[in-house]
Every structure is written in C-alpha cells, then in structure tokens.
C-alpha positions in Angstrom: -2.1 -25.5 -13.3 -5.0 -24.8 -16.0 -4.2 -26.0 -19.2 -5.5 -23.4 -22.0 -7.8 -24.6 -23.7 -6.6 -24.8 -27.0 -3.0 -25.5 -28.3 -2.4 -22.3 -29.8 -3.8 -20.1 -26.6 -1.2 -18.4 -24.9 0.9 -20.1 -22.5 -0.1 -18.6 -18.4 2.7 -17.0 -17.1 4.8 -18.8 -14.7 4.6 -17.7 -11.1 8.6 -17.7 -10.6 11.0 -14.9 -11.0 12.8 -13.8 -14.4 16.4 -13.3 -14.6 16.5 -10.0 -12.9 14.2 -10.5 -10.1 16.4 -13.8 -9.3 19.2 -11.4 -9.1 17.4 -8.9 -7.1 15.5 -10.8 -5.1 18.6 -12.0 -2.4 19.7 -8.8 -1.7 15.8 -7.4 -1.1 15.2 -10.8 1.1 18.7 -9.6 2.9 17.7 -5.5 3.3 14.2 -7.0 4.7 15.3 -9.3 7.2 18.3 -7.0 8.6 15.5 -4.1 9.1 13.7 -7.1 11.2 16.4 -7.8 12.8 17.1 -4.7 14.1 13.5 -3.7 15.1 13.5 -6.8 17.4 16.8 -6.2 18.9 15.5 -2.2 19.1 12.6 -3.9 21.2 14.3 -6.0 23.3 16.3 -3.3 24.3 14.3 -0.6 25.0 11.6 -2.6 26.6 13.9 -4.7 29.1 16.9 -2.8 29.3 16.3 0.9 28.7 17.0 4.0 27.4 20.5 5.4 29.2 18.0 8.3 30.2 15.1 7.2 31.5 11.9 8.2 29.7 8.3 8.8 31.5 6.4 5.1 31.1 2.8 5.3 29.4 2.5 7.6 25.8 6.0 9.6 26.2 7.7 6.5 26.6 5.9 4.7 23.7 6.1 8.0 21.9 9.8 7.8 21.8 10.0 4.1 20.8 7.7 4.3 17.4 9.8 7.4 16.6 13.1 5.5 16.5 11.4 2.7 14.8 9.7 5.2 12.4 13.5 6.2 11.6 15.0 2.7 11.1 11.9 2.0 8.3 12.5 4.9 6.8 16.4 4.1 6.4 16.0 0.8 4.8 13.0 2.8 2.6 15.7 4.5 1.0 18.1 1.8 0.4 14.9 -0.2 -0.8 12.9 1.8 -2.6 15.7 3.9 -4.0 19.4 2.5 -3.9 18.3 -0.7 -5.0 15.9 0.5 -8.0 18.7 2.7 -9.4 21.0 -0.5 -9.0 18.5 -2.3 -11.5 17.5 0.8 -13.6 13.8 1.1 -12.4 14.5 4.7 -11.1 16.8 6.9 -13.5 15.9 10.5 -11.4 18.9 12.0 -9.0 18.4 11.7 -5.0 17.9 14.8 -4.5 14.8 15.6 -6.8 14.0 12.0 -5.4 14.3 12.8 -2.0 12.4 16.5 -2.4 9.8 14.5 -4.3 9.4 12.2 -0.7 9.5 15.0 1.4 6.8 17.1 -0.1 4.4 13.6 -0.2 5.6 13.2 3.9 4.9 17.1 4.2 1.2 16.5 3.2 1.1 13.0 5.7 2.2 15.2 8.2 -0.2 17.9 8.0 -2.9 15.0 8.1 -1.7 13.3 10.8 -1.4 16.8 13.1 -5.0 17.3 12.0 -6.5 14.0 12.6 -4.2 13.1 15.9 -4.0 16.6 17.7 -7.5 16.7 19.3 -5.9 13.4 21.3 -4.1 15.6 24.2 -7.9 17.5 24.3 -9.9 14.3 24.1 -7.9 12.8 27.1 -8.6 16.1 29.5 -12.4 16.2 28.4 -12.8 12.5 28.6 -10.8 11.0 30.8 -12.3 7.3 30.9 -13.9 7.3 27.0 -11.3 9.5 25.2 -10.3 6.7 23.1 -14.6 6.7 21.1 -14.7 10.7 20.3 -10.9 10.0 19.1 -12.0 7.1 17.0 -15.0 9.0 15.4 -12.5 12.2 14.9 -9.6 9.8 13.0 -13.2 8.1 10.7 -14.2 11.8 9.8 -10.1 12.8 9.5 -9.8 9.8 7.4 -12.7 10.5 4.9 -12.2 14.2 4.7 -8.4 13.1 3.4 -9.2 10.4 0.9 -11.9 12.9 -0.3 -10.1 15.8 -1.1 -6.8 13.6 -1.9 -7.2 13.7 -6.1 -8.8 16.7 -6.7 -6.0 19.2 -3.7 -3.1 16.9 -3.0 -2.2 14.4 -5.7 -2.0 17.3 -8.6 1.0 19.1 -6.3 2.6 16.0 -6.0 2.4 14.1 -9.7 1.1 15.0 -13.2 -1.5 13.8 -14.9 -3.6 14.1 -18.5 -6.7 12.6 -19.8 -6.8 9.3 -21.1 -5.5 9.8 -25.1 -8.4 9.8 -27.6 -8.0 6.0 -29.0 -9.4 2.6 -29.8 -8.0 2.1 -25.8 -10.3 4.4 -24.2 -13.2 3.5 -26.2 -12.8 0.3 -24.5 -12.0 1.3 -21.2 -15.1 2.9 -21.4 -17.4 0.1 -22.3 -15.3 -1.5 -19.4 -16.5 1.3 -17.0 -20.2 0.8 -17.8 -20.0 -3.0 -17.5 -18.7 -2.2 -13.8 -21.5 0.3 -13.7 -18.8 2.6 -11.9 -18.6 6.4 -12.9 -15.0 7.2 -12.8 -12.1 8.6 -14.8 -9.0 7.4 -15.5 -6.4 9.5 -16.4 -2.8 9.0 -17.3 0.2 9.6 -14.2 3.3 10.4 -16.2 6.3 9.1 -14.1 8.3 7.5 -17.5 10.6 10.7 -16.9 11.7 9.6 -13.9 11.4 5.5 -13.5 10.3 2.5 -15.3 8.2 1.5 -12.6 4.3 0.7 -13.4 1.5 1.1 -11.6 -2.3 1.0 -11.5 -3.9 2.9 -8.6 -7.7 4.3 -7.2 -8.0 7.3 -5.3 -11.1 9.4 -3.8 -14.6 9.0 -3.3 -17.8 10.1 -5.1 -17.6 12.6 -7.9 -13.7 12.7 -7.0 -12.9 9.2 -7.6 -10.1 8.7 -9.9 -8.4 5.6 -11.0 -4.2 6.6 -12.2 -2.3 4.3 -14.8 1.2 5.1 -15.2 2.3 6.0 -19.3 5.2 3.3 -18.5 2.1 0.4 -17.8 0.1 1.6 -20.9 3.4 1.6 -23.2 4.3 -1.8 -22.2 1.6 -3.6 -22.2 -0.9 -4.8 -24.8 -4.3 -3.1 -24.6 -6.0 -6.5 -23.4 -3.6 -6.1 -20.1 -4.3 -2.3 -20.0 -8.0 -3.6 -19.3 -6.9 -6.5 -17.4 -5.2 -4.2 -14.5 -8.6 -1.3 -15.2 -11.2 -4.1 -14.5 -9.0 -4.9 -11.1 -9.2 -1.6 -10.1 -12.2 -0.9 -11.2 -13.2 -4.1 -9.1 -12.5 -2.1 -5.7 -14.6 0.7 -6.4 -17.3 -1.6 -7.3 -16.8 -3.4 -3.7 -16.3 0.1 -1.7 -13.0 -1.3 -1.3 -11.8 2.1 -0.4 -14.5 2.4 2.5 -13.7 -1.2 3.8 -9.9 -0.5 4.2 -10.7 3.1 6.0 -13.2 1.1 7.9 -11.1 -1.5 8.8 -8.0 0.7 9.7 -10.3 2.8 12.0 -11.7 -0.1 13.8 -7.9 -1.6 13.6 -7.7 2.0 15.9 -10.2 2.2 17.8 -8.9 -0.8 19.2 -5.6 0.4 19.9 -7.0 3.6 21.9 -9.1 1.4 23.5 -6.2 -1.0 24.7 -4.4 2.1 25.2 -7.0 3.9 27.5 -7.0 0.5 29.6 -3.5 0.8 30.3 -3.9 3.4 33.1 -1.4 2.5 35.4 1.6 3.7 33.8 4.0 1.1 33.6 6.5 -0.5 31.2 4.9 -3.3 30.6 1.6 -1.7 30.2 3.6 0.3 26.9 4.7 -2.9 25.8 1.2 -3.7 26.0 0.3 -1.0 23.6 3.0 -1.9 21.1 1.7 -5.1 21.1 -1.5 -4.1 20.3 -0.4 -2.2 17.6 1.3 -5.0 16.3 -1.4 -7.2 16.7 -3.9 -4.8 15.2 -1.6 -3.4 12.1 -1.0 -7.9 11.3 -4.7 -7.7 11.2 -5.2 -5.0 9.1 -2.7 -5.6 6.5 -4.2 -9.5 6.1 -7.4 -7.5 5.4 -6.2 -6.2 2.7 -4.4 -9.0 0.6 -7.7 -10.5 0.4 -9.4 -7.6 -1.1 -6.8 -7.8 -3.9 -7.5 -11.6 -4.2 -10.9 -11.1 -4.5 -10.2 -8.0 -7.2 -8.4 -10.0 -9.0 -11.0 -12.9 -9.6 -13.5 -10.3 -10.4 -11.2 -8.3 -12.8 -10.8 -12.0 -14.8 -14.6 -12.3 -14.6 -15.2 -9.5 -16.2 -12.8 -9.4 -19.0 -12.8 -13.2 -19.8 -9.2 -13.2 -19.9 -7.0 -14.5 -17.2 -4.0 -15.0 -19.5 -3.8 -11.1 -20.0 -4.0 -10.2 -16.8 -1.5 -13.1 -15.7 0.8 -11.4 -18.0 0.0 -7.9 -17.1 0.9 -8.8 -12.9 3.9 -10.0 -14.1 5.4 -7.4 -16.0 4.3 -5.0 -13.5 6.2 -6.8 -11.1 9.4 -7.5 -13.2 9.0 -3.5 -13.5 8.6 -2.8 -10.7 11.1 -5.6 -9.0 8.6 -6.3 -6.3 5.4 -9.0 -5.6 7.9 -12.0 -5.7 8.7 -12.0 -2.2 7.8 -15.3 -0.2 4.7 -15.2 1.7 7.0 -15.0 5.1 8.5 -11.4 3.7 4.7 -10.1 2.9 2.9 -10.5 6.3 3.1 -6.2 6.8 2.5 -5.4 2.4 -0.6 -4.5 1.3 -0.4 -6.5 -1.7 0.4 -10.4 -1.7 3.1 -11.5 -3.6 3.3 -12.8 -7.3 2.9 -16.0 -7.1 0.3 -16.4 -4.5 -1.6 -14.4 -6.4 -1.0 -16.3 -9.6 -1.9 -19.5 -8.4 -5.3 -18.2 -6.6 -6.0 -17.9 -10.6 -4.9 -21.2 -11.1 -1.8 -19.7 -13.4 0.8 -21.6 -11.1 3.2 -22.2 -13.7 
C-alpha cells in the first residue's frame, strides 16, 4: 500500500468490492462457472462420444462444434450482460430495443467475418499445402481495412455521438492530447438514455482515430478522473496498441491455420487438435492484452501525476459497470484484468 503523502491527500481507493458488487458478484462467479461447466461437458461429449449423427471429421466437424459453443456463450451473454444489469439497474432499455441494438452490431461482425473468412474454401483449392500464409495475409489486410473504416462507416449506425462540449474540460483534454503528442478527437457516446454503464474506448487508425467517452463517465466523475481514464487511452494510441493487438491476433491465426493445415489426415483427434490450438492460441492472445492495459495504466498515471484520480475513476467505472472485480481465475479469456490486480500494480491495494 502507498501511503499519500500528506494527511490531508485523498485516501487510494480500496481494491475490494462495494456493497453492490458484493451482492452481484456470487451470482456472476455462478453464471461464469456454469457456462464453463457446460463447455467442458459440451467437449467431452462431442469429442469422445459423438454427435447421434455422425458429422464428417476435419473442418465440418469442427465447424459444427464452435457453432454450438458460439450458441452457449451467447446464452449466458444475455443473462450476463443483460438480465443481470437490469437486476442491478445498470441497463433501464426494454429487450427488445436491446436485443435489435445486438443484432444490428452482430449484422456488421458478420458481414466482416464473410468478407475476411470466405476466400478460405478458394485458398485451400489454389494452395493446397500453404493455404493457411495467403489466408493469414488476407485476415491482416481484412483486419486493417475493418478497424479503419470502423468510426467513420459503422460505429455512427450503431451509437450516437457529439463533439466534446466547449468547457474548461476540453481545454484540458487538449493540452492532455499535445502532451501525448497524439492527434485524435474525442467525442462524447451518449448511452445515459439507455444504461448507467461507463466507458472509455479508442477506435480507428490515422486521420480516423477516435477515442469515445460515455456522457454517464463524464457526469460522474470529477474532471481530474475524466483525464485520468483520457491519458489511459490516449496511452494505447501512443504505443500502437491498436496495431499490436491486430498483430497479435493475426499471428494468434496464423498459427491456428497453420496447426490446421497440418492436420491433413482427417481424423477426430486431429479436430480436437485444432480446438486445442485455438484454445491455446485465443489464452495467448487475451494474456497479451491485460498487459497492454497494465502498462496503459502506468503511463496514464505518469502523465497526469495523479494516481488517486485515476484509482478512483477505475473504480467507479467498475461499480458502474458491475464488472473488473472478478478473481484473476474468472479473467483468464477478458481483455481487461480485473479491479484489483490492476489497483495494486499501482500500488493502490487498499
């Protein structure tokens, strides 16, 4: 624990949970490790004892399985993410706009993934022995064509957004900007008329790099914590962290296709080979990751001077948000690490 330096400093926030996350937090623990549950025992099932029809063994086969597990994440997504954020008033919209709001945001991820995954079939008749290196260069270009055009095509069908108001705020956000040495603009993603979740968010590249705050994180938080969660942000662009995750998730990829394109001989086990891979490779990935936000985090304290702020800003995003207090066990696939891990990298352990 850091003691502040003088007694009338703020105190750092504590890393454990308020009153509501304690309430929360058994029955999210429970939803998680029931959708574990049942994706092992999905597993061990299709992969020893079978599907009553028999499916074709090699990509049909493993096809079929990620489909099934694709369902089964995305029924505990909408216990998770919705049934349980009504149940502590983050969300306040119906289902239905809800659900429409989902399915337009899968409609897009669709159309990217038949773009960036439908030269595979092609690939695999032109190249039968090195398929998997033109499909890895395809999914790098797929990939930066997508995160590219995302603020400036899709995002603006999907959520709306203003300019940053004209205040004392953005005067500083800018002088924040040009300490970073950064060009980008942050504008404001209005979601307050449908949650009271907050959020802090890059998207793009180049000239179409845009970095959202929600109007529910600049209305509850002081403008020191505003700046706090800007600087981390800000922070990724400033590393490329954007081009390291896309690199890392193509690489993550390429190795899958390669793994994949080694299993020629068709058999169970050789699937279960591949879903291990992916496993193996998405564990990777997502590790990756957590330390980027680590190491955004100690920069966006560098740069603002202020740990305390920012220590307070994290936690009432989480208590927003009801999420980041998971153990460490319950974050091994998030992209984020949890509260207080994060907390006590900064030495505000409570």
């Amino acid at each position: 624990m850091i003691t502040p330096p003088e007694p009338e400093a703020p105190q750092p926030p504590a890393a454990g949970l308020s009153p509501s996350n304690a309430a929360w937090l058994p029955m999210r623990q429970r939803l998680s490790r029931q959708r574990l549950l049942i994706v092992v025992l999905w597993t061990l099932w299709f992969w020893i004892w079978g599907p009553p029809t028999p499916l074709p063994v090699g990509w049909i086969r493993t096809a079929a399985y990620l489909a099934v597990l694709a369902l089964i994440w995305s029924v505990f997504a909408v216990r998770m993410d919705y049934g349980l954020a009504v149940r502590q008033g983050i969300i306040h919209e119906p289902f239905g706009p809800w659900l429409a709001n989902r399915l337009k945001a899968l409609g897009f991820e669709a159309a990217f993934l038949a773009v960036a995954v439908g030269p595979l079939p092609w690939a695999m008749g032109r190249w039968p022995q090195q398929w998997w290196l033109p499909m890895t260069l395809w999914l790098t270009a797929a990939w930066l064509i997508w995160t590219w055009m995302l603020p400036a095509l899709v995002l603006p069908r999907l959520m709306r957004t203003t300019p940053l108001p004209e205040n004392a705020l953005k005067d500083r956000v800018h002088q924040l900007i040009r300490h970073f040495a950064v060009p980008a603009e942050v504008v404001v993603w209005h979601v307050g008329v449908r949650s009271t979740g907050m959020q802090a968010a890059i998207a793009g590249l180049g000239r179409n790099r845009r970095i959202l705050v929600t109007d529910t994180l600049l209305n509850a938080c002081q403008p020191d914590e505003v700046l706090g969660i800007l600087a981390h942000e800000l922070a990724h662009l400033e590393s490329h962290d954007l081009l390291r995750r896309g690199l890392a998730l193509v690489i993550g990829m390429g190795g899958v296709l390669a793994t994949a394109a080694l299993l020629v001989t068709g058999t169970v086990l050789d699937s279960l080979g591949l879903v291990v891979a992916v496993v193996l490779a998405s564990g990777g990935y997502f590790r990756y990751i957590r330390q980027l936000e680590y190491r955004a985090d100690a920069r966006a304290v560098k740069a603002t001077g202020n740990v305390w702020a920012y220590g307070q800003a994290m936690q009432k995003i989480a208590g927003a948000n009801q999420d980041g207090v998971l153990p460490a066990a319950d974050n091994l696939w998030q992209t984020h690490p949890g509260l207080s891990q994060r907390l006590q990298k900064l030495g505000l352990d409570g």
